[in-house]
mmCIF file of the N, C-alpha and C atoms, coordinates in Angstrom:
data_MODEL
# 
_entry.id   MODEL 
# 
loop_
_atom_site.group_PDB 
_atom_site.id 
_atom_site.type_symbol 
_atom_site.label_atom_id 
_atom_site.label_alt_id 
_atom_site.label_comp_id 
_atom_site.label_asym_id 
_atom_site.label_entity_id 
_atom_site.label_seq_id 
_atom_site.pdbx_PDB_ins_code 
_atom_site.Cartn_x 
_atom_site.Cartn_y 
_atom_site.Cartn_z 
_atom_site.occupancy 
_atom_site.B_iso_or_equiv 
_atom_site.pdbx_formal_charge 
_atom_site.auth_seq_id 
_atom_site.auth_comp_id 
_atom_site.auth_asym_id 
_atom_site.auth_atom_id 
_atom_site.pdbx_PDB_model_num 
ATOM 1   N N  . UNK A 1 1  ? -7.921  -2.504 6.650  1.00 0.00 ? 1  UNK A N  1 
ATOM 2   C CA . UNK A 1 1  ? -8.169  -1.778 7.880  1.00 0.00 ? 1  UNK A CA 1 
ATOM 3   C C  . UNK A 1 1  ? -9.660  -1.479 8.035  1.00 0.00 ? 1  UNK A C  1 
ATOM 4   N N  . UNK A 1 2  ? -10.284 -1.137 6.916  1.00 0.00 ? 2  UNK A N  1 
ATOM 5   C CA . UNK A 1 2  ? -11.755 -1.063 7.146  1.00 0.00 ? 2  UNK A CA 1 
ATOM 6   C C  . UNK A 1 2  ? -12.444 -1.998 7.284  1.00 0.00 ? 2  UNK A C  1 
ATOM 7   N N  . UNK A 1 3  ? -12.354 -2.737 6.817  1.00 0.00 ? 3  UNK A N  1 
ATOM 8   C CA . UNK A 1 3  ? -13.010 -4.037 7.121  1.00 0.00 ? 3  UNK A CA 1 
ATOM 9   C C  . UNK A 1 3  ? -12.961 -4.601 8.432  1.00 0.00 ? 3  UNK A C  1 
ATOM 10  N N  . UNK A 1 4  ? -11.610 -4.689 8.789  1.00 0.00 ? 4  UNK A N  1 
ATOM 11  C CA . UNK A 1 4  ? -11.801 -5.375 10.412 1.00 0.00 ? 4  UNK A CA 1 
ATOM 12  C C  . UNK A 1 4  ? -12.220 -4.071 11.392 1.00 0.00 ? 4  UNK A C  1 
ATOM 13  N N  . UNK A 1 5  ? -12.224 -2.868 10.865 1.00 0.00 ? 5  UNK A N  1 
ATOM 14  C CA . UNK A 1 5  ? -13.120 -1.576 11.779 1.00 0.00 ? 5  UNK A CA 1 
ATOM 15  C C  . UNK A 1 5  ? -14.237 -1.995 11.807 1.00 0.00 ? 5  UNK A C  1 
ATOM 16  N N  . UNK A 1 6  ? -14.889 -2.104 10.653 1.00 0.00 ? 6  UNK A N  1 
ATOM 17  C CA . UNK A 1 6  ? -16.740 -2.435 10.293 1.00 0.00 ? 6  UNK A CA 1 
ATOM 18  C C  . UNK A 1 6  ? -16.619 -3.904 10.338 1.00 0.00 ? 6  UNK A C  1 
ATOM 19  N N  . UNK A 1 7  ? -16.468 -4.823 10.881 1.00 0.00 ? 7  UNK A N  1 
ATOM 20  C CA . UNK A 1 7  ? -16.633 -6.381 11.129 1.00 0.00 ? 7  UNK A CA 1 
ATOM 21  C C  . UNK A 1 7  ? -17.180 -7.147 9.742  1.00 0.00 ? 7  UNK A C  1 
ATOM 22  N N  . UNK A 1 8  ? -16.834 -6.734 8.328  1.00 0.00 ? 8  UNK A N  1 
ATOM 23  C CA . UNK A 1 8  ? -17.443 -7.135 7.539  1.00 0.00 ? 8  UNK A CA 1 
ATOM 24  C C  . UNK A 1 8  ? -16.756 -6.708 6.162  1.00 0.00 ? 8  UNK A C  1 
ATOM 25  N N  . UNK A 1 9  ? -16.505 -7.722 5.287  1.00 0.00 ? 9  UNK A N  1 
ATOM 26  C CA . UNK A 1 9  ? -15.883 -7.383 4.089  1.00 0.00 ? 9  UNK A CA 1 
ATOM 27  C C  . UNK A 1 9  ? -17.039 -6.777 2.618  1.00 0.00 ? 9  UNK A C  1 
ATOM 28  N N  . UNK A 1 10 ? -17.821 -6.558 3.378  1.00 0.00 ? 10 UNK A N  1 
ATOM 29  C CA . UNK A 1 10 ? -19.097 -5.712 2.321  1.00 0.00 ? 10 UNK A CA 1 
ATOM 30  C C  . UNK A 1 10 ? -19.294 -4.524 2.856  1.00 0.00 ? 10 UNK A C  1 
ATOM 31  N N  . UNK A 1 11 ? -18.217 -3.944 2.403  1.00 0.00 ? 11 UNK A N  1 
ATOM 32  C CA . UNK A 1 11 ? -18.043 -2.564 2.715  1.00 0.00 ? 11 UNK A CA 1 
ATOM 33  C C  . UNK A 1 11 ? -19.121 -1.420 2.209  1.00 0.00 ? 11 UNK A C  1 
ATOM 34  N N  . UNK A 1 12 ? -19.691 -1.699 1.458  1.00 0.00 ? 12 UNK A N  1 
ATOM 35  C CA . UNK A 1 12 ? -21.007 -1.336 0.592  1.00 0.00 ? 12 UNK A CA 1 
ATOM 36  C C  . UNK A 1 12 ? -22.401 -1.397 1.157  1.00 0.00 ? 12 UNK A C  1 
ATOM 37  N N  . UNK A 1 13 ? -22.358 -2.620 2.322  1.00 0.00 ? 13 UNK A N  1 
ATOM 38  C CA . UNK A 1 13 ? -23.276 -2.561 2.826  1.00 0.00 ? 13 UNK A CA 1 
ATOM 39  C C  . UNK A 1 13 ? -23.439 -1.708 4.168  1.00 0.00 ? 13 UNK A C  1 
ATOM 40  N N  . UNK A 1 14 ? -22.700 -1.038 4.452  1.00 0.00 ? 14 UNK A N  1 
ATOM 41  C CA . UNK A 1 14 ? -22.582 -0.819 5.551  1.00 0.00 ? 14 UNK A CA 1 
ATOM 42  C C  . UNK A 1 14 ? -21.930 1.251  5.435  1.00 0.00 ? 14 UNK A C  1 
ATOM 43  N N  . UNK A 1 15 ? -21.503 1.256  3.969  1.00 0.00 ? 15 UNK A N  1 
ATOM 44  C CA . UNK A 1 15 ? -21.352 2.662  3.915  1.00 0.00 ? 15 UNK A CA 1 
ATOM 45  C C  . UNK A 1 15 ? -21.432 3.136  2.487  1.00 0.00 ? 15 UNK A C  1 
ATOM 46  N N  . UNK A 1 16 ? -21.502 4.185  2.198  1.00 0.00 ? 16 UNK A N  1 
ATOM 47  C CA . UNK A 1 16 ? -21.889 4.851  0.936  1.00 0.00 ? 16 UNK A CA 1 
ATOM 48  C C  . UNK A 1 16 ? -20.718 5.213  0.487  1.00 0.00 ? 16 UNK A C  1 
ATOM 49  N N  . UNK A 1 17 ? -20.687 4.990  -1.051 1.00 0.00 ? 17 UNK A N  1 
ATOM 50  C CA . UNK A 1 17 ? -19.058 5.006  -2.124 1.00 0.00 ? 17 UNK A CA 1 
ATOM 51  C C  . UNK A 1 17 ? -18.691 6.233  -1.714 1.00 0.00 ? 17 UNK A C  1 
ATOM 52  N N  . UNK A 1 18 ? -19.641 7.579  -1.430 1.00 0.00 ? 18 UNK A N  1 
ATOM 53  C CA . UNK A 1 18 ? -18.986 9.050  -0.802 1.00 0.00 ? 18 UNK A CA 1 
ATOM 54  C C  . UNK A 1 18 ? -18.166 8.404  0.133  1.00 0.00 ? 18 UNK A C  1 
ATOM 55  N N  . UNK A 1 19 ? -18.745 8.394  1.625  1.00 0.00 ? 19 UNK A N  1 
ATOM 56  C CA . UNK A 1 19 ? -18.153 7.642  2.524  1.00 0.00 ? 19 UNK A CA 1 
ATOM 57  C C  . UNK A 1 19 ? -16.895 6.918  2.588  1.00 0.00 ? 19 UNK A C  1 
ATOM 58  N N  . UNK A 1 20 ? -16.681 6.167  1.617  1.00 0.00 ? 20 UNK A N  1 
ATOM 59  C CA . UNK A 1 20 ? -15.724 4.910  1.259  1.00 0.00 ? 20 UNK A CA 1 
ATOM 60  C C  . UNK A 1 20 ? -14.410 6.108  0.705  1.00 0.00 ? 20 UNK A C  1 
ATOM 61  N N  . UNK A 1 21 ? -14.865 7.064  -0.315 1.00 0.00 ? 21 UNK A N  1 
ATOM 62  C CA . UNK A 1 21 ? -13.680 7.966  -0.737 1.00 0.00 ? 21 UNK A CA 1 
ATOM 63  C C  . UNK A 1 21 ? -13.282 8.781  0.268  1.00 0.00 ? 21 UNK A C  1 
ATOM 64  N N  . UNK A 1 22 ? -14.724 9.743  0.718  1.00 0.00 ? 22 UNK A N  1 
ATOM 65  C CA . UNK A 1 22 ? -13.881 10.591 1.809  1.00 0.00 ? 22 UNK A CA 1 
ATOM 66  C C  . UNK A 1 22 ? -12.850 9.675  2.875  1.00 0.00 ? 22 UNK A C  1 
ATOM 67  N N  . UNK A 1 23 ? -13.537 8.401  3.242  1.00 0.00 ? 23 UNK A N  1 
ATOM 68  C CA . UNK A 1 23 ? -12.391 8.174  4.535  1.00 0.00 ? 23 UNK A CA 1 
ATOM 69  C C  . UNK A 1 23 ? -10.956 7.704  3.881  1.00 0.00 ? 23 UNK A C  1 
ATOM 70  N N  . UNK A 1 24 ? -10.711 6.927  2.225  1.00 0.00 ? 24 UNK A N  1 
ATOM 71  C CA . UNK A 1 24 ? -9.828  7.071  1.805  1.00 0.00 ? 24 UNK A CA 1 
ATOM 72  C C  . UNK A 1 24 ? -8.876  7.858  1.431  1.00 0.00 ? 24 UNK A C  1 
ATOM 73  N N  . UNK A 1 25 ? -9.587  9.414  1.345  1.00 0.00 ? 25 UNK A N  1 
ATOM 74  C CA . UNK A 1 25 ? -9.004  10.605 1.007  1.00 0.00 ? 25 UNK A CA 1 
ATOM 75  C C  . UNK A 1 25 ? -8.132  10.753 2.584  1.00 0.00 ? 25 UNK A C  1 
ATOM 76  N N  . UNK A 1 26 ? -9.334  10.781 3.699  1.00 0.00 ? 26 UNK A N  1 
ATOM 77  C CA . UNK A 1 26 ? -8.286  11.556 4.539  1.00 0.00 ? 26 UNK A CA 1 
ATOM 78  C C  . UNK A 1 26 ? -7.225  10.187 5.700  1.00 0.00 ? 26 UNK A C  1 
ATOM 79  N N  . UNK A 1 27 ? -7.345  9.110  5.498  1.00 0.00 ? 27 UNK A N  1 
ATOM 80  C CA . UNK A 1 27 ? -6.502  7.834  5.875  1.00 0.00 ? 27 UNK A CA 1 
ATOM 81  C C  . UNK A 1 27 ? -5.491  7.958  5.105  1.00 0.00 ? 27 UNK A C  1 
ATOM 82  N N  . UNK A 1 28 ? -5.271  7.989  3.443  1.00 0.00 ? 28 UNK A N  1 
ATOM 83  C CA . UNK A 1 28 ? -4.306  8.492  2.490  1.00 0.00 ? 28 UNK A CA 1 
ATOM 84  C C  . UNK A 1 28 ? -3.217  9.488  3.041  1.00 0.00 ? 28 UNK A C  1 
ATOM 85  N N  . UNK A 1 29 ? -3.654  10.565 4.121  1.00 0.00 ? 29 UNK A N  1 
ATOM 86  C CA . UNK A 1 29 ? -2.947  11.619 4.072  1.00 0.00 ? 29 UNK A CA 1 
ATOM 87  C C  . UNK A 1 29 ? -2.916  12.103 5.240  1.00 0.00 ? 29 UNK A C  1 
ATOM 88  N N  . UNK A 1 30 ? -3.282  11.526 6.311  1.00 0.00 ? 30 UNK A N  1 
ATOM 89  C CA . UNK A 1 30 ? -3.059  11.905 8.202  1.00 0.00 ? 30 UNK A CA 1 
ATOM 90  C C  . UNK A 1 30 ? -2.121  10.941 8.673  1.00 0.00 ? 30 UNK A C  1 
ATOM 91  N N  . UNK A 1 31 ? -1.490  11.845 9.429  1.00 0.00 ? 31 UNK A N  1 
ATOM 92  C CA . UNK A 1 31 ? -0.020  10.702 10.113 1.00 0.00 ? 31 UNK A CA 1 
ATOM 93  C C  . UNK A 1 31 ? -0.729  9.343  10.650 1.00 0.00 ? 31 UNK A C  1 
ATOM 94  N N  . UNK A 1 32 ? -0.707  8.565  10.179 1.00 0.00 ? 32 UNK A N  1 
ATOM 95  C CA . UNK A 1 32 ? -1.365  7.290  11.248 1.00 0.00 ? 32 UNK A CA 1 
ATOM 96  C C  . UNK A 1 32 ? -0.408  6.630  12.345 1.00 0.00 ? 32 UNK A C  1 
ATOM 97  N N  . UNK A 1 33 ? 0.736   6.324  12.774 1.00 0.00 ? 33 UNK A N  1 
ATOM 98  C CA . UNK A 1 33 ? 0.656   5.946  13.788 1.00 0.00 ? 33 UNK A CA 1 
ATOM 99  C C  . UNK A 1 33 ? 1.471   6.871  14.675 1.00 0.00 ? 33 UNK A C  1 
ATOM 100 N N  . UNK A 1 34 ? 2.047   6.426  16.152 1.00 0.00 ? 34 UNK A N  1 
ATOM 101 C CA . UNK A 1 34 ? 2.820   7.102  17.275 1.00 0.00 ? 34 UNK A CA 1 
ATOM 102 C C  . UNK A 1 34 ? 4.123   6.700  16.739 1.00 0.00 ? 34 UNK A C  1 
ATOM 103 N N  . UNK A 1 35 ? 4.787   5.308  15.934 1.00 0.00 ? 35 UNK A N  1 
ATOM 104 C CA . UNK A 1 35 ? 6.093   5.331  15.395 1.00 0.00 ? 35 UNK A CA 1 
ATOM 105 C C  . UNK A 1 35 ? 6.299   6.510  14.836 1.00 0.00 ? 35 UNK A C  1 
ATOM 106 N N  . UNK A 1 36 ? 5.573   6.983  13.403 1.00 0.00 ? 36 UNK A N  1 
ATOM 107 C CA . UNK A 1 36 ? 5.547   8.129  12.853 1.00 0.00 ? 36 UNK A CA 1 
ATOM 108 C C  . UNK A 1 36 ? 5.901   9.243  13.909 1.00 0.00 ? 36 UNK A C  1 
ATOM 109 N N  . UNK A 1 37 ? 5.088   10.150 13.983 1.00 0.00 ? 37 UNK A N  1 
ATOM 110 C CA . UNK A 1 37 ? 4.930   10.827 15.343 1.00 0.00 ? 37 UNK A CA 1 
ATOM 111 C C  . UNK A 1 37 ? 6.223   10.966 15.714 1.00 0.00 ? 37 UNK A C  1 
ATOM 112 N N  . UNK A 1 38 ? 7.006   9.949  16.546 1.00 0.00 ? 38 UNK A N  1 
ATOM 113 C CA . UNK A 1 38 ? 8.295   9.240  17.427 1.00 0.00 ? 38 UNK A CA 1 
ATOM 114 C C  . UNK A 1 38 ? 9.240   9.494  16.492 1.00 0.00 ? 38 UNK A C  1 
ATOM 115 N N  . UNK A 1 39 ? 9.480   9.190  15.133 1.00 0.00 ? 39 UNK A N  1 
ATOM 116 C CA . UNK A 1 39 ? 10.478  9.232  14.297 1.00 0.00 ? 39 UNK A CA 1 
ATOM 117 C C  . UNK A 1 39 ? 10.323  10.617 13.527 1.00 0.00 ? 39 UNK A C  1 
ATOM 118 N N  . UNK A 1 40 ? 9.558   11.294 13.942 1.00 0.00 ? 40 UNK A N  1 
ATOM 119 C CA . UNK A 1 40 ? 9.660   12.821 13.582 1.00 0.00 ? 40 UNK A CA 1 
ATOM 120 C C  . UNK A 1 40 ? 9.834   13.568 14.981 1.00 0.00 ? 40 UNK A C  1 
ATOM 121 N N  . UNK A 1 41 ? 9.459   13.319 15.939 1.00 0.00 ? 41 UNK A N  1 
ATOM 122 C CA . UNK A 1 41 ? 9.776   14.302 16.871 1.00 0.00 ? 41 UNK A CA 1 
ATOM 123 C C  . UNK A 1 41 ? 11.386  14.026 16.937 1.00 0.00 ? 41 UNK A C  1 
ATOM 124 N N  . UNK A 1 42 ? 12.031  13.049 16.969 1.00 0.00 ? 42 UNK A N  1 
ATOM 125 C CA . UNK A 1 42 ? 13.569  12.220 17.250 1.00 0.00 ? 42 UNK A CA 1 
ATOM 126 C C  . UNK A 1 42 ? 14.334  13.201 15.796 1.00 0.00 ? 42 UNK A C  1 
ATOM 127 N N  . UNK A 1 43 ? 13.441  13.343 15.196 1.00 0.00 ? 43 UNK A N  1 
ATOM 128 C CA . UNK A 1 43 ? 14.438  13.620 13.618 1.00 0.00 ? 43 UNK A CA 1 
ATOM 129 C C  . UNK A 1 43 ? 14.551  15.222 13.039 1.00 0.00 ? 43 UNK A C  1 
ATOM 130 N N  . UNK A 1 44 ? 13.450  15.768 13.599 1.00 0.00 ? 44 UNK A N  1 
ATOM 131 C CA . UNK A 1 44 ? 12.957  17.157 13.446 1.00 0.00 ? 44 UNK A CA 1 
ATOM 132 C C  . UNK A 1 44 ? 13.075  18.057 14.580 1.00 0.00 ? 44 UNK A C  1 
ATOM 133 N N  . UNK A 1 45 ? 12.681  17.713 16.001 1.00 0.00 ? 45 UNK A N  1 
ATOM 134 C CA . UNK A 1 45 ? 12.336  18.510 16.919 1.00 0.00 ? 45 UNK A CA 1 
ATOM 135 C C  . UNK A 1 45 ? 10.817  18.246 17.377 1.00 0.00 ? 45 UNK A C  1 
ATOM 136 N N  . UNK A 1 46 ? 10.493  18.463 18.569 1.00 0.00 ? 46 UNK A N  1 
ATOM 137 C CA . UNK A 1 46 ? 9.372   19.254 19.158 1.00 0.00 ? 46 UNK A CA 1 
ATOM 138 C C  . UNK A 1 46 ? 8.260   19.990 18.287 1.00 0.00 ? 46 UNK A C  1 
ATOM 139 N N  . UNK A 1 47 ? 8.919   21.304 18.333 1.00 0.00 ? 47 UNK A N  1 
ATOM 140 C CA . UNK A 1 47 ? 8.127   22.120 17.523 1.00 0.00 ? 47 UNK A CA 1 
ATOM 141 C C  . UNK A 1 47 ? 7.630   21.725 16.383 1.00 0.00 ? 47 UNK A C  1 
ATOM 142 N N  . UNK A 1 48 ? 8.708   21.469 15.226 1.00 0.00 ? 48 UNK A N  1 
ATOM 143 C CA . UNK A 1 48 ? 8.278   20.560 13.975 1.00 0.00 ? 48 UNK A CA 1 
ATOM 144 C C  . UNK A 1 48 ? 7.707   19.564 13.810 1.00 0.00 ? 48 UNK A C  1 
ATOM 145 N N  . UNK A 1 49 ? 7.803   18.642 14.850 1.00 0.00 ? 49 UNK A N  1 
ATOM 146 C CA . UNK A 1 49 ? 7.010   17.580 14.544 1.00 0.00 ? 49 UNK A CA 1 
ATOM 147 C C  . UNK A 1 49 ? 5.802   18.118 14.530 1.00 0.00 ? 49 UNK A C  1 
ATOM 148 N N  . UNK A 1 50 ? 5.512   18.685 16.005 1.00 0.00 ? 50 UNK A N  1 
ATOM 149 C CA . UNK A 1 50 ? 4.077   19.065 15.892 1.00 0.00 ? 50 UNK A CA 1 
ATOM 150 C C  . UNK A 1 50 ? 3.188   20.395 15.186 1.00 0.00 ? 50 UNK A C  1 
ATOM 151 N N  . UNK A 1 51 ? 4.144   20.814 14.354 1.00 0.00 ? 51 UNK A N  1 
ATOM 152 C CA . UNK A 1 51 ? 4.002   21.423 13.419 1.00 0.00 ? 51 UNK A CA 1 
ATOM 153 C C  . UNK A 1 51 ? 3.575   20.776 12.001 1.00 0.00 ? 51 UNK A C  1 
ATOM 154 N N  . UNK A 1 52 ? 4.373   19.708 11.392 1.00 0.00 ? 52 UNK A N  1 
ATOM 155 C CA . UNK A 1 52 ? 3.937   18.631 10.821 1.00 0.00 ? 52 UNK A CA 1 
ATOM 156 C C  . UNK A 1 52 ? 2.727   17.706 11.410 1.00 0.00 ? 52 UNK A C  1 
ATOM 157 N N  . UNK A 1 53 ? 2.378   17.556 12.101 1.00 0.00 ? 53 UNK A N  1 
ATOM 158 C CA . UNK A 1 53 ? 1.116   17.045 12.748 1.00 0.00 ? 53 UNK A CA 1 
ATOM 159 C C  . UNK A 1 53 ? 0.330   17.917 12.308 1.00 0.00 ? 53 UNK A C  1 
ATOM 160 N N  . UNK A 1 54 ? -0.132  18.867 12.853 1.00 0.00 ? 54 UNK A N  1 
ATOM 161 C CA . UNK A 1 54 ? -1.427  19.710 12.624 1.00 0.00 ? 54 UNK A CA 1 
ATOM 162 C C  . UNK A 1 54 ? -1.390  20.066 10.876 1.00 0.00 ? 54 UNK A C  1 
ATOM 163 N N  . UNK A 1 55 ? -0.216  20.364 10.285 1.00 0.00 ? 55 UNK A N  1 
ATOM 164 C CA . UNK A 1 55 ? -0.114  20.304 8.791  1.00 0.00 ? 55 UNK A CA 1 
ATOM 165 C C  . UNK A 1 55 ? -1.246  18.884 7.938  1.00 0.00 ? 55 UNK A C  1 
ATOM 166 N N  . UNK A 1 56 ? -0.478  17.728 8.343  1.00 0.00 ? 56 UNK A N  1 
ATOM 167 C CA . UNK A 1 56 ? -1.183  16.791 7.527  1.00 0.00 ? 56 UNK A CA 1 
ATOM 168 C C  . UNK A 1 56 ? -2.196  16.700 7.915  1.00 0.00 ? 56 UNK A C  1 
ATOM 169 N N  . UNK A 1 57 ? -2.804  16.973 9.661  1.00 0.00 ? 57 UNK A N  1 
ATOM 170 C CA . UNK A 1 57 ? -4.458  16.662 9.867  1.00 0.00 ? 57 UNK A CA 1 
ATOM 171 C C  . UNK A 1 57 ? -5.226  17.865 9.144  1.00 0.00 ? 57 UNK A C  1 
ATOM 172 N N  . UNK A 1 58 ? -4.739  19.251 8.993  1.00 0.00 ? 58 UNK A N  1 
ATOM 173 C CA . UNK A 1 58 ? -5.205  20.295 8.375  1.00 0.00 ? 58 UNK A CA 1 
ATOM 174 C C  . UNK A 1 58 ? -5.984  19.785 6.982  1.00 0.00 ? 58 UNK A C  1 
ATOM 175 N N  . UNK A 1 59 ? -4.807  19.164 6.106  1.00 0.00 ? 59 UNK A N  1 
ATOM 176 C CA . UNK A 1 59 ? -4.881  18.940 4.957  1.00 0.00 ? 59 UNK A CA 1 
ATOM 177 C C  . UNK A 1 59 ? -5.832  17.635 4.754  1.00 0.00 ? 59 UNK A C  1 
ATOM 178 N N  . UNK A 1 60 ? -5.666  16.542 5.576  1.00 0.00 ? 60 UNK A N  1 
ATOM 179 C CA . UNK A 1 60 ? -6.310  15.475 5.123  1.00 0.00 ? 60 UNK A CA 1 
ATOM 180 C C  . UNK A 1 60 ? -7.324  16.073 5.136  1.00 0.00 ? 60 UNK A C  1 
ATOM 181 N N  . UNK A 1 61 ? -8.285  16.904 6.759  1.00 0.00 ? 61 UNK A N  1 
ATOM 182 C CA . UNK A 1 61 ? -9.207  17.307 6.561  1.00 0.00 ? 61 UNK A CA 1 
ATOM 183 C C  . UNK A 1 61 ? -10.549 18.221 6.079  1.00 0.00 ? 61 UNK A C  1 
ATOM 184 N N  . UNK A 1 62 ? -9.281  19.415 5.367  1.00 0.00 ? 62 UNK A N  1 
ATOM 185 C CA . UNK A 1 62 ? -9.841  19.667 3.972  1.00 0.00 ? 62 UNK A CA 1 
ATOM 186 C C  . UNK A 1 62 ? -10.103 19.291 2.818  1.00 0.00 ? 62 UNK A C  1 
ATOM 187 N N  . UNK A 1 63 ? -9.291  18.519 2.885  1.00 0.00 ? 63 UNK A N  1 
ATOM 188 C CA . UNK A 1 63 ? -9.454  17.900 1.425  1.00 0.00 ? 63 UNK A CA 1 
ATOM 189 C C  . UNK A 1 63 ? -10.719 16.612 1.775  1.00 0.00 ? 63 UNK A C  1 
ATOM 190 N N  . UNK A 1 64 ? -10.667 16.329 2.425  1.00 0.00 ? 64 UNK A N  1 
ATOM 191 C CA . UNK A 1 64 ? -11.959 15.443 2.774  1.00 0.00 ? 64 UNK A CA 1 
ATOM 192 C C  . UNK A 1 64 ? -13.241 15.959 2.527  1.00 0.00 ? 64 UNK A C  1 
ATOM 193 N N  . UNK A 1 65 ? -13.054 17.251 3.260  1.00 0.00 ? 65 UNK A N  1 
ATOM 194 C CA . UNK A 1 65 ? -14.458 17.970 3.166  1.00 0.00 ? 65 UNK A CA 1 
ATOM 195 C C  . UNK A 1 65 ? -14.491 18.328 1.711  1.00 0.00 ? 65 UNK A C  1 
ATOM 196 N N  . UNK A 1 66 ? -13.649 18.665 1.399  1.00 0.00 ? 66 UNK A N  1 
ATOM 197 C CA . UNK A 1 66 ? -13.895 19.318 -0.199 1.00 0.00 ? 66 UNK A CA 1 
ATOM 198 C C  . UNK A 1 66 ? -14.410 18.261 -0.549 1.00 0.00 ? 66 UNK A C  1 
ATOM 199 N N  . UNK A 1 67 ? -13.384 17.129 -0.758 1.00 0.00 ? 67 UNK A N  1 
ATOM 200 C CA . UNK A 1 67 ? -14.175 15.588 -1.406 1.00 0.00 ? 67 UNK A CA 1 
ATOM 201 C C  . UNK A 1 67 ? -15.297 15.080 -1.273 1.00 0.00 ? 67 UNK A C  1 
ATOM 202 N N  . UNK A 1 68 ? -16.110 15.540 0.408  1.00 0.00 ? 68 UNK A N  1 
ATOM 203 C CA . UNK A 1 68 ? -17.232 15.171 0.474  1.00 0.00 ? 68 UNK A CA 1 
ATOM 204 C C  . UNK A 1 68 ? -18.325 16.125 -0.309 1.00 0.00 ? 68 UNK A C  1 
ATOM 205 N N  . UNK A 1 69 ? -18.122 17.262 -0.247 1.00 0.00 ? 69 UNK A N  1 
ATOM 206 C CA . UNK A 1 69 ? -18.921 18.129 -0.979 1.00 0.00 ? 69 UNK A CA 1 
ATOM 207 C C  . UNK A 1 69 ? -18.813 18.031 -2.063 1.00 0.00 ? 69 UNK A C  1 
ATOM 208 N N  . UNK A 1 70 ? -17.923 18.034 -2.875 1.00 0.00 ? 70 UNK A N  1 
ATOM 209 C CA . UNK A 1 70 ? -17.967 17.798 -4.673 1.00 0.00 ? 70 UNK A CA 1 
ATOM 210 C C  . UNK A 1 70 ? -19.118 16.060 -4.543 1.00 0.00 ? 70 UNK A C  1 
ATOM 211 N N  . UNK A 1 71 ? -18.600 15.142 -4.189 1.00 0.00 ? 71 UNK A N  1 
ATOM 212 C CA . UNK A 1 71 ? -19.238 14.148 -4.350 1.00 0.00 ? 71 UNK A CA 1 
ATOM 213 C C  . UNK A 1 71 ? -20.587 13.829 -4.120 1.00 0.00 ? 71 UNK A C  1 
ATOM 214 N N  . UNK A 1 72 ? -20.907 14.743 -2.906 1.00 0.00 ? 72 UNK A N  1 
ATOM 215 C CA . UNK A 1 72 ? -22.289 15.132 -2.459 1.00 0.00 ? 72 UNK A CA 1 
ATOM 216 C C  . UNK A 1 72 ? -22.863 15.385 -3.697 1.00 0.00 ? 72 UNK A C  1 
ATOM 217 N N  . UNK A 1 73 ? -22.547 16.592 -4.336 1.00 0.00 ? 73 UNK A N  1 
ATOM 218 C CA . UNK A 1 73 ? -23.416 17.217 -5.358 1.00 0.00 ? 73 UNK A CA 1 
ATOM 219 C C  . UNK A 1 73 ? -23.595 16.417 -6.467 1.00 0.00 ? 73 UNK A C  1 
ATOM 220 N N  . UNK A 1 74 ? -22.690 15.861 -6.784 1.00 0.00 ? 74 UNK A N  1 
ATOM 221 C CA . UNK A 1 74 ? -22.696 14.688 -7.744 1.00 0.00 ? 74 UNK A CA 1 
ATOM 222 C C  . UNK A 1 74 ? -23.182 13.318 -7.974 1.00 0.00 ? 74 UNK A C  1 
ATOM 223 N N  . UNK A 1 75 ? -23.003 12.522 -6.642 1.00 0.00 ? 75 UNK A N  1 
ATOM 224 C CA . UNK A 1 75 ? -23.427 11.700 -6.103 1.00 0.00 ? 75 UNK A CA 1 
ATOM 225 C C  . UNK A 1 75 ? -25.101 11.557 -5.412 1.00 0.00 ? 75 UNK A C  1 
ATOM 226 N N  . UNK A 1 76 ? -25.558 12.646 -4.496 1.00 0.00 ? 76 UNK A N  1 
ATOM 227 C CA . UNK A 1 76 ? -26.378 12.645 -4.330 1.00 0.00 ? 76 UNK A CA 1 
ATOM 228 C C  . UNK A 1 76 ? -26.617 12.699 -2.664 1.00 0.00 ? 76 UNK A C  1 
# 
């Protein structure tokens, strides 16, 4: 998926190993598509789904930031 985002299989050249983890950290862990989405609103409800929505974007995107900051300091 990154690769055909960034037009190029040298992923290195084009972003920094921070970079490369944080967006793995939070792609790992945010609902990615509208099937998803569709098969939770159908299975859960309304409310829950989108209750579960803002849950996993919450989380991917803390934990991203955390990830970017530990790695920052470490990394450079």
């Amino acid at each position: 998926m990154l690769t055909q985002a960034l037009g190029t299989p040298q992923v290195l050249t084009v972003m920094t190993k921070t970079q490369i983890m944080v967006f793995t950290i939070f792609v790992t862990l945010y609902i990615p598509c509208l099937a998803t989405i569709t098969a939770l609103w159908k299975e859960i409800g309304k409310k829950a789904a989108l209750l579960a929505i803002l849950f996993t974007l919450s989380v991917a995107i803390i934990l991203a930031f955390i990830i970017r900051i530990f790695l920052g300091m470490f990394l450079g």
